[in-house]
N, C-alpha and C positions, 0 to 999 in steps of 0.2 A: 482480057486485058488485066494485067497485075499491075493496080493502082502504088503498091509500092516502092515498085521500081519508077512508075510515071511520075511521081510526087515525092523529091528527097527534101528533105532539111534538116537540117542537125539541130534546131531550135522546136519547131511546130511540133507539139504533140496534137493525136489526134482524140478527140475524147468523143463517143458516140453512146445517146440516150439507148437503153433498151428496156422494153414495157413487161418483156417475161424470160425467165430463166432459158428459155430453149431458142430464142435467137442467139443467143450470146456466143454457143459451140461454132456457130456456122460462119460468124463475123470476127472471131478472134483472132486472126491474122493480122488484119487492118485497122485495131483500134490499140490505141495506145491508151485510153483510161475506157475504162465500165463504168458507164453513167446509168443507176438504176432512176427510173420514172416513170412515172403512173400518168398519161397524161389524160386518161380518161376518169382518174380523182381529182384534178383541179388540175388548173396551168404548170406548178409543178407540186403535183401528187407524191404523194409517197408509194414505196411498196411495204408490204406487212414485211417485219422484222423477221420472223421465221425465214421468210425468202431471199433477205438482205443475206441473211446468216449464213444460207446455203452458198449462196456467190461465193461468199468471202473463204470460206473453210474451199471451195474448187479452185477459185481464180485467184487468190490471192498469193500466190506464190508467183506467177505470170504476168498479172498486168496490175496497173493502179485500178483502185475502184472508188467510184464515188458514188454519193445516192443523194437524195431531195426529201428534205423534213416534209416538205406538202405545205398546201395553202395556210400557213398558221397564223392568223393578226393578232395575237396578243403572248406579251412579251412573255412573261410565264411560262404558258404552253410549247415555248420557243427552247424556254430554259430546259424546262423537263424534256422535252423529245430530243434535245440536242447532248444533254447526259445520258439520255437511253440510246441515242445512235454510236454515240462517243466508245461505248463498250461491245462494240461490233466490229470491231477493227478494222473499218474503210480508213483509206486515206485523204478520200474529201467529204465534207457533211454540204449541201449545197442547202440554202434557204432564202425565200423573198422577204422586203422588207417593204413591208404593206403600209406604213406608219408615214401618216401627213405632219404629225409635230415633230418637229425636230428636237427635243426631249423627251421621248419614246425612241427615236433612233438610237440615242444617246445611252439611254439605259442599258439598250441591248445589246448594243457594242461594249459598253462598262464590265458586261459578264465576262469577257474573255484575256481582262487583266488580272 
């Protein structure tokens, strides 16, 4: 069954998580963004950079790619990994916002003006 053809829409992209560089060959038809994720480092894990790096230099001519900072609660931590993923040339950086006060949200989101 070629899901491609069963499933059109000129809006829906399809973005699918992948845990290690060597699924990605075999699913590249059907996805429309590379979501790297670790989901066995936390809810959303990181992959080491090294291996961010390899996607990006093969798939990045082919499809979007996005990846997941990892479990991080503090806003700092967030900043720095989010300048060191910035120079990897993904098109999405994805990260949770663990933060109960709503002036920690605040903060974090202030980075990106």
């Amino acid at each position: 069954m070629n899901l491609k053809k069963k499933i059109k829409s000129n809006k829906t992209k399809f973005l699918v998580s992948f845990k290690e560089i060597d699924e990605i060959s075999f699913n590249l038809d059907f996805v429309d963004i590379i979501d790297l994720k670790d989901p066995f480092s936390g809810t959303i894990g990181a992959w080491q950079t090294s291996e961010i790096s390899k996607v990006v230099k093969v798939y990045s001519k082919k499809k979007l790619i996005s990846a997941t900072l990892g479990d991080i609660k503090k806003t700092d931590q967030i900043f720095f990994k989010l300048k060191k993923f910035d120079e990897l040339g993904l098109d999405f950086i994805k990260f949770g916002v663990f933060f109960e006060d709503s002036n920690e949200i605040n903060s974090l989101f202030k980075i990106f003006k």
